[in-house]
C-alpha positions as protocol buffer text, in pm:
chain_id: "A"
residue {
  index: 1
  type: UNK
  ca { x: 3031 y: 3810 z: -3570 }
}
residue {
  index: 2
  type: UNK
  ca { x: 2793 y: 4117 z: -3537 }
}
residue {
  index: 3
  type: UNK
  ca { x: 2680 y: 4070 z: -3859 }
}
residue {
  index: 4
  type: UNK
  ca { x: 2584 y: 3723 z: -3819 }
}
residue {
  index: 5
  type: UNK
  ca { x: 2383 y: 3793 z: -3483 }
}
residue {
  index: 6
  type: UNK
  ca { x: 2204 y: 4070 z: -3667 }
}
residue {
  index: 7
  type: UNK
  ca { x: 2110 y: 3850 z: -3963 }
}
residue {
  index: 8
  type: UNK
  ca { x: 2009 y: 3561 z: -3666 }
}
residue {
  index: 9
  type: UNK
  ca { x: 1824 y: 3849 z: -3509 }
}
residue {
  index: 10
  type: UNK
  ca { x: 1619 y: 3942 z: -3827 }
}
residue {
  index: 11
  type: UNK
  ca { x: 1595 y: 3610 z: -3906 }
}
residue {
  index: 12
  type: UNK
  ca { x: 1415 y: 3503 z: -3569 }
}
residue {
  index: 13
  type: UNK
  ca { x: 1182 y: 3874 z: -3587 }
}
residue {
  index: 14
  type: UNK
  ca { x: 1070 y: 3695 z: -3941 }
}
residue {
  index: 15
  type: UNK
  ca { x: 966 y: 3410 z: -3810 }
}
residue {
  index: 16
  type: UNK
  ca { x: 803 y: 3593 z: -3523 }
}
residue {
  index: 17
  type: UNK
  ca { x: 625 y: 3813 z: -3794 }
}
residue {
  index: 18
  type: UNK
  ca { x: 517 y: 3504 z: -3944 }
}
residue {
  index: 19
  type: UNK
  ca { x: 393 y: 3337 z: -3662 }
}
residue {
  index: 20
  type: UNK
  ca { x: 193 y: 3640 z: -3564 }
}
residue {
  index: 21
  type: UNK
  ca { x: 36 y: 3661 z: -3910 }
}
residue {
  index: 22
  type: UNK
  ca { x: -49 y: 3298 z: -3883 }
}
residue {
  index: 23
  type: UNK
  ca { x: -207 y: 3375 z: -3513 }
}
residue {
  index: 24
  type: UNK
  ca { x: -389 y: 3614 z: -3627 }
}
residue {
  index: 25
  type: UNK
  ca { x: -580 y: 3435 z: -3938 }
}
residue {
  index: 26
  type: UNK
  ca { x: -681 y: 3163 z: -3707 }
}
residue {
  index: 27
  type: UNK
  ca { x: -820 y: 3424 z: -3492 }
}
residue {
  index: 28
  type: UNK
  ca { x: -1015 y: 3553 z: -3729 }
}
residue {
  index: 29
  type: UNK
  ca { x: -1094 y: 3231 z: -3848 }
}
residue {
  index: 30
  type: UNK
  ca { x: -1230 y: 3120 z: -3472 }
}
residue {
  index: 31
  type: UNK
  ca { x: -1457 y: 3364 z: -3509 }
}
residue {
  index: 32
  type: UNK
  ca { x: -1726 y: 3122 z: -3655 }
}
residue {
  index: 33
  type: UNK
  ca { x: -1852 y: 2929 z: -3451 }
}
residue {
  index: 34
  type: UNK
  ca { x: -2191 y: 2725 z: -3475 }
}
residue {
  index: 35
  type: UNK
  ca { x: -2278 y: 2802 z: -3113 }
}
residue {
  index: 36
  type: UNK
  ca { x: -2181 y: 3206 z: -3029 }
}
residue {
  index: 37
  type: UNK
  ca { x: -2046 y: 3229 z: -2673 }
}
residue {
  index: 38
  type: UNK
  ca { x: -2158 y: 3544 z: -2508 }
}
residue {
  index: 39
  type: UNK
  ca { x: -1865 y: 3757 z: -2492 }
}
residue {
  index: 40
  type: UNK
  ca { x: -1578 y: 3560 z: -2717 }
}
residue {
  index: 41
  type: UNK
  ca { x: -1654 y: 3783 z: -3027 }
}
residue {
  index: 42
  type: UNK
  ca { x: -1569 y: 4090 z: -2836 }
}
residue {
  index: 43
  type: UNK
  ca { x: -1239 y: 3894 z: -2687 }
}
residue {
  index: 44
  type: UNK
  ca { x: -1089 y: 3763 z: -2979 }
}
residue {
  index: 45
  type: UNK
  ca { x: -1178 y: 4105 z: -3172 }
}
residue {
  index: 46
  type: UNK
  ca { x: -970 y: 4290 z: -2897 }
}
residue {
  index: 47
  type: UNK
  ca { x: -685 y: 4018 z: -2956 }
}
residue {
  index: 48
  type: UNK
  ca { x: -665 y: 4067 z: -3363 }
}
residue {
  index: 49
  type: UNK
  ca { x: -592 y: 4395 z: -3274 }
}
residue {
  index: 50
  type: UNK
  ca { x: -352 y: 4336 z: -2994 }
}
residue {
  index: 51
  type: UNK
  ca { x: -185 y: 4111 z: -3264 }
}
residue {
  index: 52
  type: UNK
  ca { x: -152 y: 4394 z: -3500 }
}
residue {
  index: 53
  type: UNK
  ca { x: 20 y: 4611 z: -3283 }
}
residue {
  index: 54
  type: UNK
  ca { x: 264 y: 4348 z: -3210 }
}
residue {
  index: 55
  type: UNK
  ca { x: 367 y: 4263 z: -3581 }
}
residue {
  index: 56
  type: UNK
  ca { x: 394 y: 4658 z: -3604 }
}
residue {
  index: 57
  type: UNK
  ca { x: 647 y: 4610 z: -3301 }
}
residue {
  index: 58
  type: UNK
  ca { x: 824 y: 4385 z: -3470 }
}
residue {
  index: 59
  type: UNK
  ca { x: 821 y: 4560 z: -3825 }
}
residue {
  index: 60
  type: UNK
  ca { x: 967 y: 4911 z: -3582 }
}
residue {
  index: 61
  type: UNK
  ca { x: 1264 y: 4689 z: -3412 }
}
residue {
  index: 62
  type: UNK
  ca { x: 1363 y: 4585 z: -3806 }
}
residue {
  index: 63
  type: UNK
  ca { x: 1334 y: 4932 z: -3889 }
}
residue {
  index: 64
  type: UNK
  ca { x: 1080 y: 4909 z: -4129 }
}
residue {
  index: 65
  type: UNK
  ca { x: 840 y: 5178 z: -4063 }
}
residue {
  index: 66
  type: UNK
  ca { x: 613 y: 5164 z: -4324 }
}
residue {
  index: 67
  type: UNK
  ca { x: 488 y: 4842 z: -4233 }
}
residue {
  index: 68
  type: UNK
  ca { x: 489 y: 4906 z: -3874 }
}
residue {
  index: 69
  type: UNK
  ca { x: 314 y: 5231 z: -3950 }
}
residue {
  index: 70
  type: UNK
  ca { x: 25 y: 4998 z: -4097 }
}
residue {
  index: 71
  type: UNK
  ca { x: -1 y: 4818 z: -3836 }
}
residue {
  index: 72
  type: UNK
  ca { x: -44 y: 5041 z: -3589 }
}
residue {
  index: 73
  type: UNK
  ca { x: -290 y: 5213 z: -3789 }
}
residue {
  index: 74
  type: UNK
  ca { x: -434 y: 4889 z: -3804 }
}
residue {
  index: 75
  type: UNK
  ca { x: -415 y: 4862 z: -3415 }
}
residue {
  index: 76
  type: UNK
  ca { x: -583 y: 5160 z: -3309 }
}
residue {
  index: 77
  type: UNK
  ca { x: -916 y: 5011 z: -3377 }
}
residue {
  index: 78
  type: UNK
  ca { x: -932 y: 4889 z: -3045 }
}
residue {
  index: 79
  type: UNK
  ca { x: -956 y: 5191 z: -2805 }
}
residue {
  index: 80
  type: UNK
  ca { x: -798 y: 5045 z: -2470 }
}
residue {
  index: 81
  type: UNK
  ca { x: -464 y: 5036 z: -2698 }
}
residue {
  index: 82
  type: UNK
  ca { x: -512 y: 5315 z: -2937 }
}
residue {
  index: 83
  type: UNK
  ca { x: -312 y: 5606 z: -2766 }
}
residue {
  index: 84
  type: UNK
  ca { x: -31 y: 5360 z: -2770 }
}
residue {
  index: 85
  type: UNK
  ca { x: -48 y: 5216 z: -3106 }
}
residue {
  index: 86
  type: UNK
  ca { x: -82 y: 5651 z: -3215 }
}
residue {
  index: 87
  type: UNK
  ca { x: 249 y: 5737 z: -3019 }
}
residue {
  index: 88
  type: UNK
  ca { x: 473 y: 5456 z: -3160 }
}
residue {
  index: 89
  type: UNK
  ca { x: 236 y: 5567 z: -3508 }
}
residue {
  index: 90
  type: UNK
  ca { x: 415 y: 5943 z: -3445 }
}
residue {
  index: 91
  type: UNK
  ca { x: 750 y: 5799 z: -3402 }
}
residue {
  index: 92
  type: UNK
  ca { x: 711 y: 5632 z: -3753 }
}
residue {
  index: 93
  type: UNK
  ca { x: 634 y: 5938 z: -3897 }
}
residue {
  index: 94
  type: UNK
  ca { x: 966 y: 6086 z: -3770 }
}
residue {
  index: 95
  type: UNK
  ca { x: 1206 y: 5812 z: -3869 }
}
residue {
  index: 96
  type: UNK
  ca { x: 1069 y: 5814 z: -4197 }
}
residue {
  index: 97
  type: UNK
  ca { x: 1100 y: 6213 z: -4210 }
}
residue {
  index: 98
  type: UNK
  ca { x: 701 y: 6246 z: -4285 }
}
residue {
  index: 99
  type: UNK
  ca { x: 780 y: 6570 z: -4111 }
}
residue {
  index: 100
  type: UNK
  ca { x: 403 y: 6702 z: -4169 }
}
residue {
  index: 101
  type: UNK
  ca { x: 225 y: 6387 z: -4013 }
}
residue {
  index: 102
  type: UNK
  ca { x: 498 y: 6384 z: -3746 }
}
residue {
  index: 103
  type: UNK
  ca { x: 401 y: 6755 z: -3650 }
}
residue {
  index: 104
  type: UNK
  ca { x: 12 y: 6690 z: -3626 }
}
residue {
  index: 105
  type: UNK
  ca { x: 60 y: 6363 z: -3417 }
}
residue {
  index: 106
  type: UNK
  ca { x: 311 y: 6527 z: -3166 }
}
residue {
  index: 107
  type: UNK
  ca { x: 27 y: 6834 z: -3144 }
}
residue {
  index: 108
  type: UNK
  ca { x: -206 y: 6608 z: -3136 }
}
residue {
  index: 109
  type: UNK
  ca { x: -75 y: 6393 z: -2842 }
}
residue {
  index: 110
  type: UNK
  ca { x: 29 y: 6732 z: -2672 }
}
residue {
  index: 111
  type: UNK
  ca { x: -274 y: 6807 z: -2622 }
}
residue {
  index: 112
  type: UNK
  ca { x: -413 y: 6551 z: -2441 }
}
residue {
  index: 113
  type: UNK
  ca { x: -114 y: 6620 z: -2201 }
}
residue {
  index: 114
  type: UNK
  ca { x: 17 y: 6981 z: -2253 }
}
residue {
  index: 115
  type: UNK
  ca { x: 289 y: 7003 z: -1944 }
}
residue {
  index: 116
  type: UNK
  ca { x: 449 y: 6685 z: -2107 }
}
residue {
  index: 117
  type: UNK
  ca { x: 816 y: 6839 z: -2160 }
}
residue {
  index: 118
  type: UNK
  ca { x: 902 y: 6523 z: -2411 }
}
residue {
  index: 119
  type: UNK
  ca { x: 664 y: 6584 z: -2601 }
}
residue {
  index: 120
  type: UNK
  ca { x: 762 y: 6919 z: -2642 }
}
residue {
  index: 121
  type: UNK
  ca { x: 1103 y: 6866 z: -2730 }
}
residue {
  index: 122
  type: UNK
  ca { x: 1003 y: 6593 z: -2997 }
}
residue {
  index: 123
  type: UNK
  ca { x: 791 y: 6910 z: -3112 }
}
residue {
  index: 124
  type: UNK
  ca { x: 1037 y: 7124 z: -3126 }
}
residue {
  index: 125
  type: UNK
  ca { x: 1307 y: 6893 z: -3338 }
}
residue {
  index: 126
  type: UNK
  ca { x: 977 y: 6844 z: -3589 }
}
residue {
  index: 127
  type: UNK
  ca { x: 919 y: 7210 z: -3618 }
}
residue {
  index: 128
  type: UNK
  ca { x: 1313 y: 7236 z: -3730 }
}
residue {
  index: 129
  type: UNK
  ca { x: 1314 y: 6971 z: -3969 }
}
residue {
  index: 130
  type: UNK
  ca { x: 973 y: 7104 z: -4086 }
}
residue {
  index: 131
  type: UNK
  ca { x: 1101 y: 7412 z: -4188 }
}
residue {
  index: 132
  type: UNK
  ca { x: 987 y: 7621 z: -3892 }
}
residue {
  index: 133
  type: UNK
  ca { x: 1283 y: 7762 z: -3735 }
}
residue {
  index: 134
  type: UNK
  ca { x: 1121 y: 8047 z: -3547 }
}
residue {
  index: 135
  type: UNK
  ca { x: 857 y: 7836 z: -3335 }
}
residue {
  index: 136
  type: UNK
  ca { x: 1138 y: 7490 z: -3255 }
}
residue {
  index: 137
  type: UNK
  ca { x: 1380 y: 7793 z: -3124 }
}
residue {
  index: 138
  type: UNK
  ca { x: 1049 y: 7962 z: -2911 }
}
residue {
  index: 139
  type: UNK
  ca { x: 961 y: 7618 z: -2821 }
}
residue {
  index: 140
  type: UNK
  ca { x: 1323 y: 7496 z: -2726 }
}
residue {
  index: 141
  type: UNK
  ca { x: 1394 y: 7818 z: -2547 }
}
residue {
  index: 142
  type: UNK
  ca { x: 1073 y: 7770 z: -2337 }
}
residue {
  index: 143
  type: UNK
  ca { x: 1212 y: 7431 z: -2268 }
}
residue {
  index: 144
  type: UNK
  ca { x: 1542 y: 7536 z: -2155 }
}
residue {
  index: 145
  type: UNK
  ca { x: 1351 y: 7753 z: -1871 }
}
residue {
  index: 146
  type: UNK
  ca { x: 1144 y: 7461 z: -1735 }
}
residue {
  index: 147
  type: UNK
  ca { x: 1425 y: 7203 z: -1797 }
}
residue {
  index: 148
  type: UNK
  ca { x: 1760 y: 7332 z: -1710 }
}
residue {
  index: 149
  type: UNK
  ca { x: 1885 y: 6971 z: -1620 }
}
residue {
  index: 150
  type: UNK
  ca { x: 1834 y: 6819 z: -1965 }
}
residue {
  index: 151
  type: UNK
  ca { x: 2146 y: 6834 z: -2160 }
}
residue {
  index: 152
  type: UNK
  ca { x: 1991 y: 6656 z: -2499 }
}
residue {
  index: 153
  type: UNK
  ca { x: 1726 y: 6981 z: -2524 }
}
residue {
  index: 154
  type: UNK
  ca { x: 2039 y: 7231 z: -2503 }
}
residue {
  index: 155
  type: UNK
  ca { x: 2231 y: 7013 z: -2765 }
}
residue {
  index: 156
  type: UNK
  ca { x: 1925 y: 7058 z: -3033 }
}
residue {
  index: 157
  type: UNK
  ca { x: 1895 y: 7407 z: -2939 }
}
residue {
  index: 158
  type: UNK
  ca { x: 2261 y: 7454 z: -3037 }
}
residue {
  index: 159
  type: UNK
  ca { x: 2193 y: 7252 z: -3333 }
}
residue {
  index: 160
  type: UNK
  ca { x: 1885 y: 7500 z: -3429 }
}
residue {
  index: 161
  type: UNK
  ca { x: 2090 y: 7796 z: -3370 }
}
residue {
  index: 162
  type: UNK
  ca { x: 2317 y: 7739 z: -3629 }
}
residue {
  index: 163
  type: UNK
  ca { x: 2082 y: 7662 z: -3840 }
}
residue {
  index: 164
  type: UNK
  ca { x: 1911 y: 7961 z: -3786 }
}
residue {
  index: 165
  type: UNK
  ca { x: 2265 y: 8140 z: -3881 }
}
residue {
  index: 166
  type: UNK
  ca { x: 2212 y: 8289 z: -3489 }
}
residue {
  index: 167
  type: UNK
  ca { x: 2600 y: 8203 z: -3452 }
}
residue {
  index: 168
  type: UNK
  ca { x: 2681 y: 8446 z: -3161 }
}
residue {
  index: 169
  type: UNK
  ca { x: 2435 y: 8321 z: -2926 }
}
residue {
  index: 170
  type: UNK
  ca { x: 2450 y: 7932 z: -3067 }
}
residue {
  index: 171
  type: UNK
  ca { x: 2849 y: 7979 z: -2929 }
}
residue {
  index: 172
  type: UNK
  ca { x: 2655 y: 8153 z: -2567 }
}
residue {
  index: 173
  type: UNK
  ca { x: 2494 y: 7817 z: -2529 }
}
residue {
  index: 174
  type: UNK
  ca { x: 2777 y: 7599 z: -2663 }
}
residue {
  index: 175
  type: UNK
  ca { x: 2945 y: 7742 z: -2396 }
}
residue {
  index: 176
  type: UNK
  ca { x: 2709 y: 7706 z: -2158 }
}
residue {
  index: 177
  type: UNK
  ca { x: 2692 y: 7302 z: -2274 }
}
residue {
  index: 178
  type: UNK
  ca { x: 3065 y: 7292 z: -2206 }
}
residue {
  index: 179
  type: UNK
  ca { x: 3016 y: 7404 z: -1844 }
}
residue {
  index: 180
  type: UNK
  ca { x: 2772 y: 7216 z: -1718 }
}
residue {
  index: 181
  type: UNK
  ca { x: 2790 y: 6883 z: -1925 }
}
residue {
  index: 182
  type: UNK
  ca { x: 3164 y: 6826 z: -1956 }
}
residue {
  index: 183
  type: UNK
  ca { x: 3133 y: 6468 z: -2031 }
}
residue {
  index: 184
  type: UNK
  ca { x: 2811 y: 6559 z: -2325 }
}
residue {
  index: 185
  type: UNK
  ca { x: 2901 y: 6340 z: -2622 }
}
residue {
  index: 186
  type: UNK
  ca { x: 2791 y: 6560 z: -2880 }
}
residue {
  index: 187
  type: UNK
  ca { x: 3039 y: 6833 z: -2769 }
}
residue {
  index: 188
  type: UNK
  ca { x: 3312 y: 6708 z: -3021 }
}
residue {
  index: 189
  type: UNK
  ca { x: 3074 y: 6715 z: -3283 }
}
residue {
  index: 190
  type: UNK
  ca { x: 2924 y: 7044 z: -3207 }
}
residue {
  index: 191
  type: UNK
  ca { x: 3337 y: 7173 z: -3201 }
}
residue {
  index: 192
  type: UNK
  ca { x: 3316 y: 7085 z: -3612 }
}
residue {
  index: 193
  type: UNK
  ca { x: 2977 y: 7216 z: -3682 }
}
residue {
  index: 194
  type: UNK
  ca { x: 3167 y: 7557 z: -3517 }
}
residue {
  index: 195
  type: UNK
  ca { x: 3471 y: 7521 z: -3721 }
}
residue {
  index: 196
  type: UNK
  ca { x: 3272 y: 7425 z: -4039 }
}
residue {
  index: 197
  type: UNK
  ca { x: 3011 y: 7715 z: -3971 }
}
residue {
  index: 198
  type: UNK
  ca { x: 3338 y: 7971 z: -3884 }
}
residue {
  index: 199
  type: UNK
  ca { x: 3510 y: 7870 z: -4203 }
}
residue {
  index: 200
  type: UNK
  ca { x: 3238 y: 7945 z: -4453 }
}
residue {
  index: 201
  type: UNK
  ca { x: 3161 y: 8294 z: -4277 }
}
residue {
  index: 202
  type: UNK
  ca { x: 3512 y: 8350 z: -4349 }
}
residue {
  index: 203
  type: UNK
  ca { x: 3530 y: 8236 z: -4695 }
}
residue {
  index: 204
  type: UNK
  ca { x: 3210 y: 8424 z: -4770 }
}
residue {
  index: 205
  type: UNK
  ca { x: 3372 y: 8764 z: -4649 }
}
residue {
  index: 206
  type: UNK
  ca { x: 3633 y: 8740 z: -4818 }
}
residue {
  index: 207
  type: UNK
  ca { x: 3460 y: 8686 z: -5172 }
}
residue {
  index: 208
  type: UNK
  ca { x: 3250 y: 8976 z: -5067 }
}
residue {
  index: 209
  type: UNK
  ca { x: 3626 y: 9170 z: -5022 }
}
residue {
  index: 210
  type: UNK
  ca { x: 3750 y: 9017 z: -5321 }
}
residue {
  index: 211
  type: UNK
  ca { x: 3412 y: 9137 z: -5533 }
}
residue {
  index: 212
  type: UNK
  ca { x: 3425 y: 9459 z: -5375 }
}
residue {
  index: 213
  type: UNK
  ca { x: 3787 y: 9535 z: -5451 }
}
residue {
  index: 214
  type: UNK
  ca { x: 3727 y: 9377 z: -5827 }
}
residue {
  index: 215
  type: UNK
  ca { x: 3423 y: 9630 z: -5869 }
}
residue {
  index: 216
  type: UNK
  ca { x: 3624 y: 9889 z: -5756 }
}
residue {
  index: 217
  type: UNK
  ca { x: 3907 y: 9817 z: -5980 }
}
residue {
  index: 218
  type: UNK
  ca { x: 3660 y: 9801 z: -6314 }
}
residue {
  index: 219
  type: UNK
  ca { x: 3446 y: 10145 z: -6194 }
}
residue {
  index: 220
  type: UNK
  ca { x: 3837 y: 10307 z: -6176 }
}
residue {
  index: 221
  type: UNK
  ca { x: 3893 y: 10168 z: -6496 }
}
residue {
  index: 222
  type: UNK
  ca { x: 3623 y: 10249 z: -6655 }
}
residue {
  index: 223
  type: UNK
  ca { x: 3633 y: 10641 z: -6527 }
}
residue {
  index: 224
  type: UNK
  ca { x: 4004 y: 10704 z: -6631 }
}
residue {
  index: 225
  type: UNK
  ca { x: 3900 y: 10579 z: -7009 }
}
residue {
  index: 226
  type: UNK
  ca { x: 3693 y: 10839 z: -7036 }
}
């Protein structure tokens, strides 16, 4: 049943995709007109691109972020709408992991509001997945401070942590999690990342015993032969 509501649901955003398409090149069309009324160009111009940045809506609730990502590329021609169109542009960037055009949006949009603490923690996931540990654990730390109530920032700070192979104070602030967000969802999955992260320290230490003791064994060896 789910499957055929979410291939009635695509279905219907097609059509709408269509429709808006088909909108949009009798817009353009309308344009021409033998007898210019004062003002209509600069209305329907401001409506092509309100129509672009609703196909890109469309194209992000299908989940297909290129497109959307020309459209609202498309859409921030028109200024009243552009900050908009560049924030759902961002959020493209991230859900198709374009991890260095992610990174300059989000700075780019913090800028414009620098005490925006969402912002920030979007930031701080990019810098992980963008290979910069050491400024998403300054930047998630500093979040931590001004946002003690936010359970999803401590979650990707854990996350980060263990990453970082900063296991003693990743289990601090798992702890920490457990306290004061009992019912947190991500706790059980945290639990494995633990267990996975405890098991490979342990089989790494003991094939650094078992080299050791091998070494040993073949330097022994090696003197009493002589």
């Amino acid at each position: 049943m789910k499957l055929k509501r979410l291939s009635w649901a695509k279905s219907c955003a097609a059509v709408l995709i269509c429709a808006a398409v088909l909108c949009l090149n009798i817009s353009c069309s309308s344009t021409k007109l033998a007898v210019p009324i004062p003002g209509q160009s600069d209305a329907v111009i401001s409506n092509i691109y309100i129509e672009y940045q609703n196909i890109a809506d469309i194209y992000f609730g299908l989940e297909k972020f290129d497109k959307a990502e020309t459209y609202y590329k498309a859409a921030m021609g028109n200024k009243d709408i552009y900050w908009t169109a560049y924030y759902k542009l961002a959020k493209c960037y991230v859900y198709q992991s374009k991890w260095g055009d992610a990174q300059t949006a989000y700075e780019t949009m913090l800028k414009r509001d620098a005490d925006n603490n969402t912002i920030k923690s979007s930031i701080a996931y990019i810098y992980a997945m963008n290979g910069n540990i050491d400024k998403s654990l300054e930047l998630y730390a500093e979040l931590i401070e001004k946002t003690p109530e936010s359970s999803e920032i401590l979650e990707n700070y854990i996350c980060v942590l263990l990453a970082a192979e900063k296991q003693e104070e990743a289990s601090a602030q798992f702890d920490l999690l457990k306290e004061k967000y009992p019912e947190s969802k991500r706790i059980e999955e945290l639990s494995k990342q633990f267990e996975v992260e405890q098991t490979e320290e342990g089989e790494a230490s003991e094939t650094e015993e078992t080299f050791e003791s091998e070494t040993t064994t073949i330097e022994e060896e090696q003197i009493n032969s002589k």
